[in-house]
N, CA, C and O atoms as a DFTB+ gen file, in Angstrom:
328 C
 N C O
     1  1      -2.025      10.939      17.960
     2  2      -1.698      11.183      16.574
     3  2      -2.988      11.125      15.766
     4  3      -4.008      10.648      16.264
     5  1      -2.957      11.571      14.611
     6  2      -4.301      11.957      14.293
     7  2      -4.089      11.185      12.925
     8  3      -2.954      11.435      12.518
     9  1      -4.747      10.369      12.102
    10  2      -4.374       9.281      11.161
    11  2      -5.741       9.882      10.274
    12  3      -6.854      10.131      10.739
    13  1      -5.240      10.041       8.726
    14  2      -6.291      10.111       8.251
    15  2      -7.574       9.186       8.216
    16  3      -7.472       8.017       8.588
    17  1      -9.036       9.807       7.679
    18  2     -10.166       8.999       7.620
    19  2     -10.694       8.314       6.121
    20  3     -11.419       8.818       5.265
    21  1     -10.023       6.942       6.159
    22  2     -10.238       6.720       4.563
    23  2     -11.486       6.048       4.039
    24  3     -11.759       5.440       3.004
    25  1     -12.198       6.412       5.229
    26  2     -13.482       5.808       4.452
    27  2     -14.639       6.709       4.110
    28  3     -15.789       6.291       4.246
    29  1     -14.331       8.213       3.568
    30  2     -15.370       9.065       3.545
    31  2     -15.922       9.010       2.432
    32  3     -15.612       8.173       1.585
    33  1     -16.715       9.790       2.294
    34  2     -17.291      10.259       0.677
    35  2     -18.155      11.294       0.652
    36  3     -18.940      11.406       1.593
    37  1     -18.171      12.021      -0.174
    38  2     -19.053      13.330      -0.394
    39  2     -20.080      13.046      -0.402
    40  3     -20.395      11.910      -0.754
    41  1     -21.080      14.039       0.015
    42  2     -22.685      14.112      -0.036
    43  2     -22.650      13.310      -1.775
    44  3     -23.748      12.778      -1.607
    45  1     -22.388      13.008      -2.725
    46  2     -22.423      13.075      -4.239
    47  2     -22.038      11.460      -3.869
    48  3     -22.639      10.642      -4.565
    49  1     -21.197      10.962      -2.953
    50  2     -20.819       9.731      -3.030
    51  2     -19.498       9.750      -3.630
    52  3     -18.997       8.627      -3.680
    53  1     -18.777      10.693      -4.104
    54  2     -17.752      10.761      -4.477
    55  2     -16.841      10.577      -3.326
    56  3     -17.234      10.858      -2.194
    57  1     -15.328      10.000      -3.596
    58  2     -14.415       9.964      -2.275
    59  2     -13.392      11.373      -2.140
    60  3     -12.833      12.064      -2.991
    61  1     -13.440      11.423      -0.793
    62  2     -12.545      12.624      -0.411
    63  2     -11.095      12.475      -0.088
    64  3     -10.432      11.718      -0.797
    65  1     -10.695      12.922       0.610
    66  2      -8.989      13.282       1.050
    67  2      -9.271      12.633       2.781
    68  3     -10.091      12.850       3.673
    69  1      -8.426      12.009       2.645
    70  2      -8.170      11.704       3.676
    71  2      -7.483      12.119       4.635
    72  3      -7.374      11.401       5.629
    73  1      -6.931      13.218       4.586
    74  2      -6.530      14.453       5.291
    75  2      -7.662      14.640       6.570
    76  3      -8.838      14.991       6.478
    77  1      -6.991      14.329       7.621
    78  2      -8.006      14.634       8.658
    79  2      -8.989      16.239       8.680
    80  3      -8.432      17.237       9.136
    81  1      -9.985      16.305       8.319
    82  2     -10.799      17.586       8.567
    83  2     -11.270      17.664       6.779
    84  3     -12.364      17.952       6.292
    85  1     -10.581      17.462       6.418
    86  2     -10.735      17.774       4.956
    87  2     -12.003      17.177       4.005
    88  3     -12.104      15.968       3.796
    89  1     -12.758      17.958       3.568
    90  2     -13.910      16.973       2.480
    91  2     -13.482      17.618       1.120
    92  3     -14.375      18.205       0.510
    93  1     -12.099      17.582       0.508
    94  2     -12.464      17.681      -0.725
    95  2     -12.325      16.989      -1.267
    96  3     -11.676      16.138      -0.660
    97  1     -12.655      16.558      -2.709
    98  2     -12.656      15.772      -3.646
    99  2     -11.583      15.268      -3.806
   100  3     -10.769      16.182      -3.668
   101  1     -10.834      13.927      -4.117
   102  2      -9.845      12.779      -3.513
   103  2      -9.512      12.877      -5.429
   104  3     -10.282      12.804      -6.387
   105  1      -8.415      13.018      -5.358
   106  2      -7.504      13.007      -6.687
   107  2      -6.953      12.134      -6.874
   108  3      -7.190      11.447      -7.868
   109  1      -6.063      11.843      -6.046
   110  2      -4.933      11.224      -5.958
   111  2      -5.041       9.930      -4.784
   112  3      -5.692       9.987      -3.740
   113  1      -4.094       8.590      -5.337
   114  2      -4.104       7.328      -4.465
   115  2      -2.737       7.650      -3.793
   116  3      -1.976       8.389      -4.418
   117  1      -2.310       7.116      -2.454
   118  2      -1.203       6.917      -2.370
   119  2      -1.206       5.645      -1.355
   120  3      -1.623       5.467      -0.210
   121  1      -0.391       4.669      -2.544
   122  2      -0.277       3.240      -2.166
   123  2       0.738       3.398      -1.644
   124  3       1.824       3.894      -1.946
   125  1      -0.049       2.547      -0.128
   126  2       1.464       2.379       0.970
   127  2       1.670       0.858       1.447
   128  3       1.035       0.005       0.827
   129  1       2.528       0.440       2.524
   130  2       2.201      -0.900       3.424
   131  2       3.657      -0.690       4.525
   132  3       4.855      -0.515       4.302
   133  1       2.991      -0.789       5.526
   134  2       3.921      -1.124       6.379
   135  2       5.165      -2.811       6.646
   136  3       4.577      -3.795       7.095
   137  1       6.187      -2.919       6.453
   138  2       6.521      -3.662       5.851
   139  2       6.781      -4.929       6.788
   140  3       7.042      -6.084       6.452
   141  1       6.555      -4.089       8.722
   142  2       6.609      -4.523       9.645
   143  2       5.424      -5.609      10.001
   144  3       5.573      -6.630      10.673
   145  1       3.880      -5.011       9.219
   146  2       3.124      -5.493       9.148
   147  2       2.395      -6.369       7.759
   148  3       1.646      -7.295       8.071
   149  1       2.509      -6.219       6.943
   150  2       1.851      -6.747       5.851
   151  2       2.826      -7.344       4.840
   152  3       4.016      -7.061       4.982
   153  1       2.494      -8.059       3.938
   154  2       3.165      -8.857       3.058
   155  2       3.719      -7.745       2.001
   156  3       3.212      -6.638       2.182
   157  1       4.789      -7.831       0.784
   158  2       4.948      -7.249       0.534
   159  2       4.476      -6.826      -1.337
   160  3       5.037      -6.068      -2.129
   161  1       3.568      -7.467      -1.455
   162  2       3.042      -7.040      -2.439
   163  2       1.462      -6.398      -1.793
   164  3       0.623      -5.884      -2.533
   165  1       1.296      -6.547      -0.363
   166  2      -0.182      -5.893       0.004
   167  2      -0.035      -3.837      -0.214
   168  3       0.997      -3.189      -0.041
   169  1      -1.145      -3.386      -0.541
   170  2      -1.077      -2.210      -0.452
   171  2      -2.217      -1.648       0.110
   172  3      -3.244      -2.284      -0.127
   173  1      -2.374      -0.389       0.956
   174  2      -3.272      -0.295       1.618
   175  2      -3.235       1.205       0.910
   176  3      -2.202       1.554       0.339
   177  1      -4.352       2.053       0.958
   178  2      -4.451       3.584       0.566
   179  2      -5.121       4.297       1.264
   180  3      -6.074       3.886       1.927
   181  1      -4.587       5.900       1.212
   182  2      -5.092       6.730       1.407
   183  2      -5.137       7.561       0.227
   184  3      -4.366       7.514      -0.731
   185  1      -6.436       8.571       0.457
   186  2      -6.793       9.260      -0.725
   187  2      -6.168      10.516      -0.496
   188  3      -5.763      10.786       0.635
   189  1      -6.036      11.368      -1.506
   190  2      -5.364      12.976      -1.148
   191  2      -5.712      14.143      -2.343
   192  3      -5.177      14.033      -3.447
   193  1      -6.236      14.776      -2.178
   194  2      -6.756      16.097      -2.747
   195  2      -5.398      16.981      -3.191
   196  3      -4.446      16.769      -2.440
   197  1      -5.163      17.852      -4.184
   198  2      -3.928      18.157      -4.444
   199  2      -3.529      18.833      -3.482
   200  3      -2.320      19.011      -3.334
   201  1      -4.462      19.371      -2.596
   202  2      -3.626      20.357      -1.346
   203  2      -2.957      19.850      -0.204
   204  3      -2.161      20.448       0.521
   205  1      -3.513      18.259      -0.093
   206  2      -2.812      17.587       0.762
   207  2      -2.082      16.071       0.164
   208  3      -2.125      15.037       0.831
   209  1      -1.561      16.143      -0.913
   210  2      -1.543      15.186      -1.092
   211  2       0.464      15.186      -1.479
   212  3       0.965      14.289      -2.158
   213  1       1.260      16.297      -0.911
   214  2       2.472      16.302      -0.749
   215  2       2.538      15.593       0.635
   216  3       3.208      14.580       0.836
   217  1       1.707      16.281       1.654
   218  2       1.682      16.385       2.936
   219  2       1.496      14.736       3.353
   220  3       2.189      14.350       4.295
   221  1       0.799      13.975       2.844
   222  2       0.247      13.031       3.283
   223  2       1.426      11.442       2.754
   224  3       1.811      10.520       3.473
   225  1       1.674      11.676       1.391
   226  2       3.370      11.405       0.922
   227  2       4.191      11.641       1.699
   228  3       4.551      10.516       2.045
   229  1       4.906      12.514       2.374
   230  2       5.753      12.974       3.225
   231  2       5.916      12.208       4.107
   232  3       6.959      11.580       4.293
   233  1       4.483      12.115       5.069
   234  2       4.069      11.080       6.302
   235  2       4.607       9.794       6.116
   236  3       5.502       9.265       6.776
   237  1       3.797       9.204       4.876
   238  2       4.009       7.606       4.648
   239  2       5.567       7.438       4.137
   240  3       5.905       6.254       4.156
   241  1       6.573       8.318       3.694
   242  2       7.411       8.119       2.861
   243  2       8.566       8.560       3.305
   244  3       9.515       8.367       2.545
   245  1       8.847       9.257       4.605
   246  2       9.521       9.285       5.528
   247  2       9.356       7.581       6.805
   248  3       9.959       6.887       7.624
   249  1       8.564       7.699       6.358
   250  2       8.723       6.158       7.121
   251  2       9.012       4.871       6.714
   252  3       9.077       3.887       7.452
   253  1       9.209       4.908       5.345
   254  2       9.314       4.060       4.416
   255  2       8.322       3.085       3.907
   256  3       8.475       1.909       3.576
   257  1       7.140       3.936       3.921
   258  2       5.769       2.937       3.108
   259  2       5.229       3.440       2.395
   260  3       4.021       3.208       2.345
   261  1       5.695       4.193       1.658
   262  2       4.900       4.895       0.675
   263  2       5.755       4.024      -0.372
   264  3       6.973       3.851      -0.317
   265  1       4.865       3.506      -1.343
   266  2       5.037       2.814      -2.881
   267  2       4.649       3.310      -4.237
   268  3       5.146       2.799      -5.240
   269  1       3.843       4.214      -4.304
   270  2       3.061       4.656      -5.282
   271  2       2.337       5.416      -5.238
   272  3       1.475       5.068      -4.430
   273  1       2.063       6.620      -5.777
   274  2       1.150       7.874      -6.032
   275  2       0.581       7.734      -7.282
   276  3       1.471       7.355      -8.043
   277  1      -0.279       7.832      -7.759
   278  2      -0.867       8.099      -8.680
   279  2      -2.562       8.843      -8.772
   280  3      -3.271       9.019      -7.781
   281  1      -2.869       9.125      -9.903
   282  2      -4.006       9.472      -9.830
   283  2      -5.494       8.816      -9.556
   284  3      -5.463       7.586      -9.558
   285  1      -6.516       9.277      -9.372
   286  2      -7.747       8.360      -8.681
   287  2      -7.807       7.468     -10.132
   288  3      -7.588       6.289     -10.410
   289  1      -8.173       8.526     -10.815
   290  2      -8.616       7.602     -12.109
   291  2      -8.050       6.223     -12.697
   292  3      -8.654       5.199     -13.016
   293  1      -6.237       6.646     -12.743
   294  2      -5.591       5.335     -12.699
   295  2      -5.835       4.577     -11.828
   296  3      -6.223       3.426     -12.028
   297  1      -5.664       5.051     -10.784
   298  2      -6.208       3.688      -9.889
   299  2      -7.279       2.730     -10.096
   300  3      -7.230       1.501     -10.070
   301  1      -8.128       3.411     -10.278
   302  2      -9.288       2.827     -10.712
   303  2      -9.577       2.402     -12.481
   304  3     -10.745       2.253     -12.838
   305  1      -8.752       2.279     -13.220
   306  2      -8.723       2.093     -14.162
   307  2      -7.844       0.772     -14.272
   308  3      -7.860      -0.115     -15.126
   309  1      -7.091       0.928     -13.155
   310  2      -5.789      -0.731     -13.379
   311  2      -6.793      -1.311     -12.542
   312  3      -7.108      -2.399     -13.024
   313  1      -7.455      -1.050     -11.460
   314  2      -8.132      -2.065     -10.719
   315  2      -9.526      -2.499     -11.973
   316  3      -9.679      -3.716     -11.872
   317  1      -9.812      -2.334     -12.282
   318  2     -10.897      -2.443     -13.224
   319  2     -10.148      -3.722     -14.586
   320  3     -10.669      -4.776     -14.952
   321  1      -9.187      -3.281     -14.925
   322  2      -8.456      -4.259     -15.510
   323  2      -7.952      -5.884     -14.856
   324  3      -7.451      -6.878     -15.382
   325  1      -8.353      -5.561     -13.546
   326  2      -7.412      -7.139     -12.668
   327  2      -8.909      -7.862     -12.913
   328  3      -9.097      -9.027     -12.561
């Protein structure tokens, strides 16, 4: 199975999509946690570019760990607030 790569970043240092193969520019968070494994306020992410970022929802949210989508910026705008 092929699991996205969430630790990339663009030549710019910017973060990408975690879409296996993919380097584009990372839009979107999608907060997940497996519930088998982690506590239930933990959230773990992958990033997603708008072209993959139904696709990558789908994955986590058919399985029941997907919690939250939102945009990079929010993300990084509530984390900046904690």
């Amino acid at each position: 199975m092929n699991f996205p790569d969430t630790s990339a970043e663009s030549a710019t240092g910017a973060p990408v999509c975690s879409a296996k193969g993919c380097r584009a520019d990372a839009v979107w968070v999608l907060a997940w946690n497996n519930p088998k494994l982690h506590t239930p306020e933990r959230r773990k992410t992958w990033l997603a570019c708008d072209e993959h970022r139904e696709h990558l929802s789908s994955f986590l949210d058919v399985r029941g760990f997907l919690k939250d989508v939102v945009t990079l910026a929010e993300w990084e705008s509530s984390a900046a607030d904690r």
